[in-house]
Every structure is written in structure tokens, then in C-alpha cells.
C-alpha positions, -999 to 999 in steps of 0.1 A, spaced: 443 -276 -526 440 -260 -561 445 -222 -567 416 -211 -567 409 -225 -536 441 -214 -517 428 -179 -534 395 -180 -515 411 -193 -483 433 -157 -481 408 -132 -492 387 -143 -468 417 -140 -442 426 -107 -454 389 -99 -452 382 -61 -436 359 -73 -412 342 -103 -399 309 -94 -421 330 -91 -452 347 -126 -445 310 -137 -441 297 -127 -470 330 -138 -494 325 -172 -484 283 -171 -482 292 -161 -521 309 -190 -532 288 -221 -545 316 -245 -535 337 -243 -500 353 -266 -480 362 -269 -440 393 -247 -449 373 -219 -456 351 -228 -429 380 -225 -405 396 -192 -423 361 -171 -420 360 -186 -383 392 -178 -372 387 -140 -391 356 -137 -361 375 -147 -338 404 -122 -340 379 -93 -341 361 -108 -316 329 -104 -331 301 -124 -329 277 -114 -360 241 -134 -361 254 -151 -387 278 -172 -364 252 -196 -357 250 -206 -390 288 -206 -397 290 -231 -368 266 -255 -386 291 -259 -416 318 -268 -393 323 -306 -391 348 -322 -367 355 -356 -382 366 -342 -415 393 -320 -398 426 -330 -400 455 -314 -370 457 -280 -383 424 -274 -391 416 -286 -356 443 -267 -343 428 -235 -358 388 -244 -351 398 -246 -314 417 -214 -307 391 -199 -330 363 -214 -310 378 -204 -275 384 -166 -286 343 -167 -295 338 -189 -261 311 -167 -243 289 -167 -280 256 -187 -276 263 -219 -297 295 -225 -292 298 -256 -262 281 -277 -287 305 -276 -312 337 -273 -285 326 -308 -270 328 -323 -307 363 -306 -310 376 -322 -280 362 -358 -288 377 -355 -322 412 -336 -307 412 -367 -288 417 -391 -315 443 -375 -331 465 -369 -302 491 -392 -314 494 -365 -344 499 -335 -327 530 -314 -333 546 -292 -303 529 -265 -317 494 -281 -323 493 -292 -286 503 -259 -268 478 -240 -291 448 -269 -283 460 -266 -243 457 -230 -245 421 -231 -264 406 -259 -240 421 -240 -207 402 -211 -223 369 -225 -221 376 -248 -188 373 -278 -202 387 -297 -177 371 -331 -196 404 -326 -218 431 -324 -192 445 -360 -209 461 -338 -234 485 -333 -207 497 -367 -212 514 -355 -244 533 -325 -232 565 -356 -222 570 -362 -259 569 -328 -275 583 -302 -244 616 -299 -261 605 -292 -294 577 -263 -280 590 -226 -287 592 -202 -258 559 -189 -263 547 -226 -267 561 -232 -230 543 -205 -217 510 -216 -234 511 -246 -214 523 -234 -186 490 -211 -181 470 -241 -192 484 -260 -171 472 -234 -138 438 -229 -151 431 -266 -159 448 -275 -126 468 -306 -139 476 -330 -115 499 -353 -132 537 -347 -114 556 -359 -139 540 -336 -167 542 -306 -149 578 -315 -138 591 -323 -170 575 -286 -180 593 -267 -151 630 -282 -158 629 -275 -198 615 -237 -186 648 -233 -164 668 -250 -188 659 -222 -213 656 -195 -193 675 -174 -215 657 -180 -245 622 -169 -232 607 -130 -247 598 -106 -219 560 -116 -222 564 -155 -223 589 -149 -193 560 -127 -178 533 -155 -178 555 -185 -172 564 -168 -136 526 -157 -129 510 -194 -140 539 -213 -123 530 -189 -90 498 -208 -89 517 -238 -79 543 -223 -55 548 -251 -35 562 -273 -64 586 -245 -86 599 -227 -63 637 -231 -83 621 -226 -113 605 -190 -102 638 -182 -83 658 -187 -118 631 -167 -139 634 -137 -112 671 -133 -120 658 -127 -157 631 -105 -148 649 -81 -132 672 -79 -169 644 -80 -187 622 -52 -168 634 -24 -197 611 -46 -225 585 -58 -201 549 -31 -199 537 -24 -168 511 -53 -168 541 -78 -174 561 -62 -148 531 -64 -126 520 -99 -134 557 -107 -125 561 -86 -90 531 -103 -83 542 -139 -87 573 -132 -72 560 -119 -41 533 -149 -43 560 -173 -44 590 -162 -21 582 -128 -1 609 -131 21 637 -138 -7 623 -120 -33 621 -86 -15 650 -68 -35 635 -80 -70 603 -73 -64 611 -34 -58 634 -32 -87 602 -41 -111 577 -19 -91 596 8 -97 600 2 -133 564 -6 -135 559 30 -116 578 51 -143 551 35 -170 522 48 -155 504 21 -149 466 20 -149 445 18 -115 442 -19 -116 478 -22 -120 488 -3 -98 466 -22 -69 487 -52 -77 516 -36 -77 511 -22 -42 497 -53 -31 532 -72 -47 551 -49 -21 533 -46 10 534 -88 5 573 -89 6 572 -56 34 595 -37 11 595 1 16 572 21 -5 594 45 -29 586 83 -31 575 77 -68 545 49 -55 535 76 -30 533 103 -51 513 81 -78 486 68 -49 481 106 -37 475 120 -74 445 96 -83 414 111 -78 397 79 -65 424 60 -46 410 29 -36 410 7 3 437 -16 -14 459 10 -20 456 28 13 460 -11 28 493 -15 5 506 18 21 502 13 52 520 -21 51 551 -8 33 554 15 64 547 46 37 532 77 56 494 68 43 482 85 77 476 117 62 464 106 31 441 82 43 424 104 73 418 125 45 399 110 22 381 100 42 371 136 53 365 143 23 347 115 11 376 102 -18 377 70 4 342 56 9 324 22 7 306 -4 22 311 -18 57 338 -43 45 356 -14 31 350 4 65 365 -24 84 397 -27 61 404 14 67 398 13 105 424 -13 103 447 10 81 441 38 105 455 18 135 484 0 119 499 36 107 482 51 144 469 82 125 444 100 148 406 106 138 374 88 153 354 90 120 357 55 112 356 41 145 318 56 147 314 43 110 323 7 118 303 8 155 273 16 128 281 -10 108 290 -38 130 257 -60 123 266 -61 87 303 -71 95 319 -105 86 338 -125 117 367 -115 98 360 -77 100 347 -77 134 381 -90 146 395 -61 122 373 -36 137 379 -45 178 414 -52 170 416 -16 153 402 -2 185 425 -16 210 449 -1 189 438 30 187 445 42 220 443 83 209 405 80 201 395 59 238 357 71 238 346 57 205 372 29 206 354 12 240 321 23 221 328 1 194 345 -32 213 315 -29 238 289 -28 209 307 -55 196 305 -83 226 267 -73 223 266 -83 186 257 -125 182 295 -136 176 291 -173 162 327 -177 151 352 -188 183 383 -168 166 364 -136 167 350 -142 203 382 -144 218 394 -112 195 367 -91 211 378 -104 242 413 -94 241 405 -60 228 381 -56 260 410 -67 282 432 -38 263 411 -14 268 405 -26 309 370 -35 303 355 -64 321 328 -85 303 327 -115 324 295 -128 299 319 -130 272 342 -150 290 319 -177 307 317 -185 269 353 -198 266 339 -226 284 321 -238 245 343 -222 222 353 -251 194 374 -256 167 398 -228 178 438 -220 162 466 -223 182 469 -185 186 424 -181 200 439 -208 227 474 -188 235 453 -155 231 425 -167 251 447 -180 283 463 -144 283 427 -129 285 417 -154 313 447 -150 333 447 -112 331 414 -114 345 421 -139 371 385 -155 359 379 -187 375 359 -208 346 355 -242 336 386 -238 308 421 -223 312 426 -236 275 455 -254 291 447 -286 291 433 -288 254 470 -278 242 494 -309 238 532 -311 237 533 -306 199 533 -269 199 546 -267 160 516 -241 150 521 -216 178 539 -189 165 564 -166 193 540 -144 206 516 -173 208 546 -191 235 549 -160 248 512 -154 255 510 -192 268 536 -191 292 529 -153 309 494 -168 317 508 -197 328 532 -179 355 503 -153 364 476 -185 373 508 -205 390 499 -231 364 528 -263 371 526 -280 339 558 -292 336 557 -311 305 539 -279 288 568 -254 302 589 -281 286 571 -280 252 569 -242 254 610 -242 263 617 -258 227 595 -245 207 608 -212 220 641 -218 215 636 -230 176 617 -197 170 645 -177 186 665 -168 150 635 -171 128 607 -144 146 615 -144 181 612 -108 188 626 -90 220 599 -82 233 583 -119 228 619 -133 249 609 -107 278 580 -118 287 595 -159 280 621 -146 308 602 -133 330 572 -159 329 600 -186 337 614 -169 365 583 -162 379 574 -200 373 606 -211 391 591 -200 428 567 -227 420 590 -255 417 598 -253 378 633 -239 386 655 -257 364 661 -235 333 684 -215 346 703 -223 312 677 -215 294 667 -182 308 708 -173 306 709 -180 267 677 -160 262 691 -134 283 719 -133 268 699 -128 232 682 -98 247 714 -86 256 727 -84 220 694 -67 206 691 -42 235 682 -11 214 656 -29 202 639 -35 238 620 -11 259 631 0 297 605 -21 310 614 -53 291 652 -48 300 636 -39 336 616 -73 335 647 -94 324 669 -87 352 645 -90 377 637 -122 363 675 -130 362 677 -120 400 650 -139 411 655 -173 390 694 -180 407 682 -167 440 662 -194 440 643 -184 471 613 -206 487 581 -201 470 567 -162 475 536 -143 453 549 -121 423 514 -101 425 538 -70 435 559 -82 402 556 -56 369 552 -77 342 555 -68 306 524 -68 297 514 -68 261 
């Protein structure tokens, strides 16, 4: 390249604005694809699109350009992606960036992976195939370039994306507090397989938090909590609460409460105060409170009073459900979502009638709203069975409701646990006790699924020994993980009642559960302790046969 040209190629560079670059090179008789790509690239870091684009475009020719020209055309072009003109050109890119793959430096190829992830061209994901020969020679901000591309083009090669993962954690230390920052949010999109690489990055995010801006520290509480709730807790209230003393902005500030009420961590005073001083807080935030066990009842019973927390019926549905998970008092948004239930999703009807049951302080317009619901045409099984329950909580009898268990299909393991319980508390005499579509494999029932199963199995004197069996293990693997006391009650005294039936060998059992409940006893209530050692009682007398109708049972 002669002077004079090298000259041209950094005024238009230096250029003041996009126009001005247009016009330096629209002045000069002879230019060449250099100064194509300089005036280019000028557009593209204003991000402006002047009507004289189109015609910069035309001058651009593919098959002339040689790596770094390429390089530079295609971040360039995927800045400028949303212009009219531009997916022409791009395809010609890719063709040509194909050919010359075999040329591409480390810092060609994360520069072209972070320009075709840009405009989704997914048509170019065999770049990938590259990343093998040139990860060790990338720079930290080249890793994290790939890294994103690799979660928005949603490569599917294991070896490239492993390769990726083990030279991030091998240079853990090296990585700036932004590349740090997006390597942990695009590797969350593929929890599953980096797990130890997001566990390694978290021990540098927490050192890093003092350089990191509140969007970094956001993007990172929200991968961590994405990734590993339950391990991550700790870490991911350290970097909310430097993200808090930022000030971050409203959208932020969503994710961040989002991050913490995903990993249950408690809500600092600083997050509080910050939700009640915006004028506009939104549902999310209200949601996020009342998950993190943060006093939201006020807050949230009052804006909506005062109109600060309004919305559509979705938005209705998500607030009745924050109302009854903090049990603040108010029937204003019961009577909202009653209004609204035609316009509700499956999802938010369930919401709604679950709300209601829960709701126990506001009983008139609580029935109001789970009768008008069984009324509404329920099409999803999950949501029929919800309403149902919430009925039986609130001692309403819809026998209509139920004859339809009979054709309820493709239901979870919890609609068939849930929807036992509501036959058995009824006593309802159908065609389907949901029994007998429930096999021994009982991997997907969670504890107070088993717990649910087997109460309605003890009311209805249900002898399905190989289910009891089923339930007995399944139980018993749950017991340290999310057994709760309450959950091991009612397994007690289900089994004991069971055992006057002829099911009367787990008398180990119901001692080791027993003896479980005995070591969390502040956390049970009288009648649960109540329950247990009548159950106790009862199962070593073993008596003949007699009814337990005159039983208390701990009813959920």
C-alpha cells in the first residue's frame, strides 16, 4: 500500500462522522476495498445508516478480500445488521469466509464468530470446526467472543465446545471483569454441560465484583443462579449487593431480584428499600420479594390501592399469587382476577385458584373466584385437577368437576398424586382412582406427591402392595434431600392406618421415619407430632382390622 493510500485509509477512519467518511472517499477518483472497508466500518461504530449505505455496499466485493479485510467487512456488516441491504452482501461474506478458513488467525475467527452469531447465521456454524486449532492462542476477550457465539448459534459439536470450556478454566485468572462477565452468562445457556467451568468462574466473580458495573454484576448473578441455585446461594448475594450500591437501572434491577428469589436467598434491607423508592415498581419485582421471604405484603397491597401496580390479567394472576405466598390481607385482586378469568391462561388459572385456597383471610371472594373458575371451559388436565383441589380446600363439592377425572390425559406425576388426594377426600366413587395408571417407577414424584399418594391410599383402604412398596423407597430416598416433616407425617400415619388392612410389615420403616420426625420436632406442628404417635401406637399393636374414620389425619 503506498502512502498516499495508507493516508486516505486513516482520514477516513478518523473521519467526524459517518457522512464525512462518506464523502472523503466519494472524493477520491481512485479507492480500493481498503477504503471500502475503512468508510464501512466508520458507519458501523456510529451506528448510522446514511442513504448512501446502499451504494457503499455495491463497492464492496468479497472475492477480492483478503482475512483482515473480511475480518473487518463482517463485524462491520453485523453492527449495520438491521439496514435494508445488508443480507445480500452477508451471505457473500460467509461463502467467501468459508474459503479462507484455513487462514484465519485466533483473532480473525473469534471476531467472524462474533459477527455471524450477530446476524444468526446459523449457515456458518462450521466455523466452529476451527476453534480446536486456534483456542490457545485467542485473548481473554477472544474466549468470551466465542463463547457468546457459541450460545446464540447453538453449536452442537461436543468436542468444540469442550475444548472451549477447559482453556476458559484453565485461564480463569487471566480473564477482565467484562470477558469474565459474558463467559459466565453465555456458558449459563448450556448449564448442563459447564457446570465446573461456571463453579470456577464464580470464585472470580465474587473478587472481581469491585470492577464489574451493575449490568456485569447482573449478567453474572443471573448465570449463577441459572446454573447452580442451590450452591451458588452465598455468591449470588454478595454480587446483588454490590450491584445494589451502583444503582442499577429498572431492568437490572428485575434481574437481579429475579437472580435471588431463584437461589431463595434473603432479600437485603438495601434491595427493599430500592424496590419501595421506584415510582413504578413492576409484578417481577413484587414476585422477587415475595420469594426472598422480604416483607412485600405491604408494599404490594399497596400499590395496588393506589394503582402503582396495575396491568393486564396475566399481571393480575402473577400478584394474586404474590398476595397469597406473603398471606397479606385485601380482596381487591381476588375480585380482579374472578373478572378476568376468561382471558386467563391454564397457567394463571391454576395461579389464581391456587391463590384462593391460600388465601384463607378473604373466604367470600376466594370461593367466588375457584367456583367461577370450575364454570370456566378448562381444556388443560393440570389446571382441572388445580381447580379441583382448591374447591376441596375451601370444602366445596363440585361433583361435575370430578366425574371428569375419568378423561383427563397426559397428566404429571403430581395432577395424578394431587388428584387421588381430591378423590379420596371426597370419597367419590368414579371410574378412576388414578391408581392404577401409576407404575412402580415413582422417580418424578416429588415428597409431597408420596405423601399425597399414600394418605389417599389409606383413606380409600386401597391394598396395593407393590405401590406401598414403590411409595416406601421412593420415600425413603427423598428423606435428606426435601422430605419435609410435615410430608413424613402424613407417610406415618397413612402406613399405620394401611397396616389394619393387612400391609403391616413396615414397622421398620415407620420407626426410622419416626425417629426423623423426632430430631426435627420444632419444626412439626401438635397435630403432626399428634398424628405420629398414634400412628406409632396403632402400627405395633397390630390389632385385627378396625375403620380409622374416627382417625384425625393431617390433612394438608
Amino acid at each position: 500500500m503506498s502512502r498516499r493510500s495508507r493516508r486516505l485509509a486513516q482520514d477516513i477512519a478518523a473521519a467526524p462522522s459517518a457522512h464525512a467518511a462518506w464523502e472523503l472517499l466519494r472524493s477520491q477518483a481512485n479507492f480500493d476495498q481498503i477504503h471500502v472497508a475503512a468508510c464501512l466500518h466508520r458507519m458501523a461504530t456510529q451506528q448510522a445508516s446514511p442513504p448512501a449505505l446502499q451504494e457503499l455496499l455495491s463497492y464492496v466485493e468479497p472475492e477480492k478480500l483478503d482475512v483482515d479485510m473480511l475480518a473487518i467487512n463482517c463485524w462491520s456488516l453485523a453492527k449495520l445488521h438491521k439496514a435494508p441491504g445488508t443480507q445480500a452482501l452477508w451471505r457473500r461474506l460467509v461463502s467467501r469466509a468459508e474459503l479462507q478458513r484455513p487462514e484465519f488467525s485466533a483473532r480473525h475467527l473469534s471476531n467472524l464468530l462474533w459477527s455471524v452469531a450477530r446476524c444468526r447465521e446459523t449457515e456458518a456454524k462450521s466455523l466452529l470446526e476451527e476453534l480446536p486449532r486456534q483456542v490457545q492462542d485467542m485473548s481473554p476477550q477472544g474466549l468470551a467472543n466465542c463463547f457468546w457465539a457459541i450460545s446464540k448459534l447453538q453449536g452442537d459439536n461436543l468436542q468444540v465446545v469442550d475444548v472451549l470450556a477447559n482453556e476458559a478454566k484453565l485461564r480463569a485468572s487471566e480473564l477482565k471483569a467484562q470477558d469474565l462477565t459474558s463467559i459466565l452468562w453465555s456458558a449459563s445457556t448450556f448449564a448442563v454441560r459447564f457446570n465446573d467451568l461456571i463453579r470456577v468462574l464464580a470464585e472470580h466473580a465474587a473478587i472481581c465484583a469491585p470492577q464489574q458495573s451493575a449490568r456485569q454484576l447482573t449478567n453474572a448473578a443471573w448465570a449463577l443462579a441459572t446454573v447452580s441455585p442451590e450452591q451458588m446461594r452465598k455468591t449470588v448475594e454478595i454480587i446483588v449487593q454490590k450491584a445494589l450500591q451502583r444503582g442499577p437501572l429498572t431492568r437490572d434491577l428485575c434481574n437481579l431480584s429475579w437472580a435471588l428469589a431463584a437461589v431463595r436467598g434473603q432479600a437485603s434491607p438495601l434491595m427493599v428499600e430500592t424496590i419501595e423508592g421506584l415510582q413504578h415498581p413492576t409484578v417481577g419485582l413484587i414476585w422477587a420479594l415475595c420469594v426472598t421471604r422480604a416483607c412485600a405484603g405491604p408494599l404490594l397491597m399497596a400499590g395496588v390501592r393506589t394503582g402503582r401496580l396495575s396491568g393486564g390479567p396475566a399481571e393480575v394472576a402473577q400478584l394474586l399469587w404474590c398476595q397469597a405466598t406473603v398471606r397479606a390481607t385485601g380482596s381487591e385482586l381476588l375480585t380482579a382476577a374472578t373478572e378476568h378469568l376468561p382471558e386467563l391462561s391454564s397457567v394463571d388459572v391454576s395461579r389464581c385458584v391456587w391463590a384462593a385456597a391460600i388465601l384463607e383471610s378473604e373466604l367470600p371472594a376466594a370461593k367466588q373466584l375457584v367456583l367461577q373458575a370450575a364454570e370456566v371451559s378448562l381444556h388443560d388436565a393440570a389446571t382441572v385437577v388445580q381447580v379441583s383441589w382448591s374447591l376441596t380446600r375451601l370444602q366445596l363439592y363440585v361433583p361435575q368437576l370430578l366425574e371428569r377425572f375419568s378423561f383427563l390425559e397426559a397428566l404429571r406425576p403430581q395432577d395424578m398424586a394431587l388428584g387421588a388426594w381430591v378423590l379420596a377426600f371426597w370419597h367419590f366413587v368414579g371410574n378412576r382412582t388414578f391408581f392404577e395408571d401409576i407404575g412402580a417407577d415413582l422417580t418424578y414424584f416429588g415428597a409431597q406427591d408420596l405423601s399425597n399418594l399414600a394418605w389417599a391410599m389409606a383413606i380409600q383402604l386401597v391394598t396395593n402392595e407393590p405401590l406401598v412398596v414403590a411409595i416406601a423407597v421412593a420415600a425413603q430416598r427423598k428423606i435428606s434431600s426435601e422430605m419435609t416433616p410435615q410430608h413424613l407425617c402424613n407417610l406415618i400415619w397413612s402406613f399405620a392406618a394401611m397396616s389394619w388392612s393387612g400391609v403391616n410389615h413396615f414397622i421398620p420403616t415407620l420407626t426410622r421415619w419416626s425417629n426423623e420426625v423426632l430430631q426435627r420436632s420444632h419444626e412439626v406442628e401438635t397435630l403432626g407430632l399428634a398424628a405420629t404417635s398414634w400412628s406409632l401406637a396403632t402400627a405395633t399393636a397390630r390389632q385385627p382390622r378396625r375403620s380409622t374414620a374416627g382417625r384425625e389425619s393431617p390433612r394438608r
